[in-house]
RODO-2510 file (C-alpha; in nm, 4 decimals, decimal comma):
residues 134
     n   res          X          Y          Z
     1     x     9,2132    17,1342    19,5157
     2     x     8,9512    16,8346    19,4401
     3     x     8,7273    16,7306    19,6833
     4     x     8,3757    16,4294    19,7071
     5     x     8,0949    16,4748    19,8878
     6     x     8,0169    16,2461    20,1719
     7     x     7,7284    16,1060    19,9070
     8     x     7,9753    16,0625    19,6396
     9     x     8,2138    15,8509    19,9180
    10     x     7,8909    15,6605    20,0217
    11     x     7,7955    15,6022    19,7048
    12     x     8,0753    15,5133    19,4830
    13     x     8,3576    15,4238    19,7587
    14     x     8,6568    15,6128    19,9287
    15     x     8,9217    15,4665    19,6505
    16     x     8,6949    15,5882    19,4169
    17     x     8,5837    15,9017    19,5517
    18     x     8,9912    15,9726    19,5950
    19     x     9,0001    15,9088    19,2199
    20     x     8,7372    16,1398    19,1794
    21     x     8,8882    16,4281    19,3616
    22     x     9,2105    16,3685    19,2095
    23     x     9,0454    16,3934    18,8290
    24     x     8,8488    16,7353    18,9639
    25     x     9,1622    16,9000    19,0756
    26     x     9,3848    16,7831    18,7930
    27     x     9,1337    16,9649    18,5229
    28     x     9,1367    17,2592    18,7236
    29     x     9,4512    17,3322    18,7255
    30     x     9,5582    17,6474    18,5408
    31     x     9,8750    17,5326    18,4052
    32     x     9,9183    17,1475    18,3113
    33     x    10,2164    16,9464    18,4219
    34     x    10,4136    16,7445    18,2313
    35     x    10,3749    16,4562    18,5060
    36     x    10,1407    16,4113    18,7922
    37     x    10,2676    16,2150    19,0801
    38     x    10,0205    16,0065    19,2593
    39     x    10,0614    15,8058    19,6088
    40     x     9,9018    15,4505    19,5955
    41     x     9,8482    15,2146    19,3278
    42     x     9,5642    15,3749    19,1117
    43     x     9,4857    15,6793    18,8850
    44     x     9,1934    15,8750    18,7370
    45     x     9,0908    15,8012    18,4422
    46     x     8,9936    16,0062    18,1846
    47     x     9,2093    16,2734    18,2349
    48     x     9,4843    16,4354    17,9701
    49     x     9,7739    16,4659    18,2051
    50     x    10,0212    16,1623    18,2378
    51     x    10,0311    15,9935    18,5690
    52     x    10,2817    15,7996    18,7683
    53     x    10,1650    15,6617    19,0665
    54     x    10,3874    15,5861    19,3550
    55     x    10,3393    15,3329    19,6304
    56     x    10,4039    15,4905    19,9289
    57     x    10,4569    15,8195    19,7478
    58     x    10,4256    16,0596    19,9938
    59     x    10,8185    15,8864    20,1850
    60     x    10,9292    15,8732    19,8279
    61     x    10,8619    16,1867    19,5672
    62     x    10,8585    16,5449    19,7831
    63     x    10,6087    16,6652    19,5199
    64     x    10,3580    16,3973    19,6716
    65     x    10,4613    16,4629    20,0726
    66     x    10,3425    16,8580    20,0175
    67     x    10,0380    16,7701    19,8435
    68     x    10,0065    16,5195    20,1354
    69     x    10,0750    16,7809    20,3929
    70     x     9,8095    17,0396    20,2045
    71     x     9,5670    16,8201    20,2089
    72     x     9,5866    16,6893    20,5539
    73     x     9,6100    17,0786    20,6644
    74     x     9,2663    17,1603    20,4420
    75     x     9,1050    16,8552    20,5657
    76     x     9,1764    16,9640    20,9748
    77     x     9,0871    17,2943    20,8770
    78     x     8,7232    17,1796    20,7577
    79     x     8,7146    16,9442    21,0567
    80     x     8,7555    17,2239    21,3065
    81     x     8,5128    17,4467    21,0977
    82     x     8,2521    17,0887    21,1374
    83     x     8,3138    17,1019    21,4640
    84     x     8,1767    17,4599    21,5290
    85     x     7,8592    17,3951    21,3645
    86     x     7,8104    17,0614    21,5156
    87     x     7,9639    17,0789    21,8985
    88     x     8,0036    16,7552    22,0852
    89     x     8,1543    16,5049    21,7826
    90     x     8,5184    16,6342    21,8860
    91     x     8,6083    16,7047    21,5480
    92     x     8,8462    16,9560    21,6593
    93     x     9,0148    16,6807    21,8515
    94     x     9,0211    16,4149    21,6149
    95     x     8,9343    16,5230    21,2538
    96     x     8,7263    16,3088    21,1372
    97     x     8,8838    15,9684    21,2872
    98     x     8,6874    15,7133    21,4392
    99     x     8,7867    15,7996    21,8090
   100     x     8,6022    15,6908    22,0963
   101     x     8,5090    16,0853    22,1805
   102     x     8,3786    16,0802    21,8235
   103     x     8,1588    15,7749    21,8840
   104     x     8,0425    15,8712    22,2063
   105     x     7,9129    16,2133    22,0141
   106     x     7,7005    16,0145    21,7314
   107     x     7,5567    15,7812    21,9985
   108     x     7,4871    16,1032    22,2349
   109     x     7,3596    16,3362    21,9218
   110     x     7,2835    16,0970    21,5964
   111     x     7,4468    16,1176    21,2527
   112     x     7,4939    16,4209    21,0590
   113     x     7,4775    16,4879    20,7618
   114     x     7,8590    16,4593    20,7330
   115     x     7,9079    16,1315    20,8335
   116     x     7,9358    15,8770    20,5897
   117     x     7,6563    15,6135    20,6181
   118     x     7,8479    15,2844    20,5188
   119     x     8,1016    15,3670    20,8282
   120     x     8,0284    15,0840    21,0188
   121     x     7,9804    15,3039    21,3496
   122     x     7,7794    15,5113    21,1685
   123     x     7,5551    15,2272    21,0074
   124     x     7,5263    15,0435    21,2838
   125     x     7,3612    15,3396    21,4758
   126     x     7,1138    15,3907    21,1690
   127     x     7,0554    15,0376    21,1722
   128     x     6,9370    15,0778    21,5418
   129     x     6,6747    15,3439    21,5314
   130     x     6,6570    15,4524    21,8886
   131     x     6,9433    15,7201    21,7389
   132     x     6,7755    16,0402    21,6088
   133     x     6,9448    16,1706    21,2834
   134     x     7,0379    16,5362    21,2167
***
């Protein structure tokens, strides 16, 4: 599995922070693939394995719909574990989406430091200062 930090989403952009996790877990695989299936229109560069990317993969190559459905089952998983440590964001509810629970929970309690700061919502409360920040 690859993964970005929230700083490295903020700070280089979700396409390429998706690049970026893609790259990570590519080298760390154990055994290398002949072929590496990838949903969309880009790939990472700098990386030794071919690539064929897919648009709309994940409806058209199974390899891509599991790695879909893994990734979507980590990400919940770390949402629900988020939402332990930081009550009141209803990230067990929503995982991560922009819902209006979740928004009500930054304006109530501020921006953590798992929120990523060029989300408009999220800006736009840092941009207003009467918002504390955890």
């Amino acid at each position: 599995m690859g993964s970005a930090s929230v700083k490295e989403i903020n700070d280089i952009n979700i396409l390429n922070a998706s690049l970026l996790s893609m790259r990570r877990a590519l080298k760390k695989l154990k055994y290398k693939p002949s072929m590496a299936y990838i949903d969309g229109l880009y790939k990472p560069k700098n990386i030794k394995i071919k690539c064929k990317t897919i648009i709309k993969g994940d409806e058209k190559n199974l390899s891509i719909a599991a790695a879909s459905i893994v990734a979507k089952a980590t990400r919940d998983l770390f949402m629900i574990k988020l939402s332990r440590k930081y009550p009141g964001y209803a990230w067990d509810r929503n995982f991560g989406y922009g819902t209006s629970d979740h928004l009500k929970g930054l304006k109530k309690y501020g921006v953590t430091k798992h929120h990523r700061k060029k989300f408009r919502p999220v800006h736009n409360i840092l941009l207003n200062k009467k918002y504390k920040t955890l």
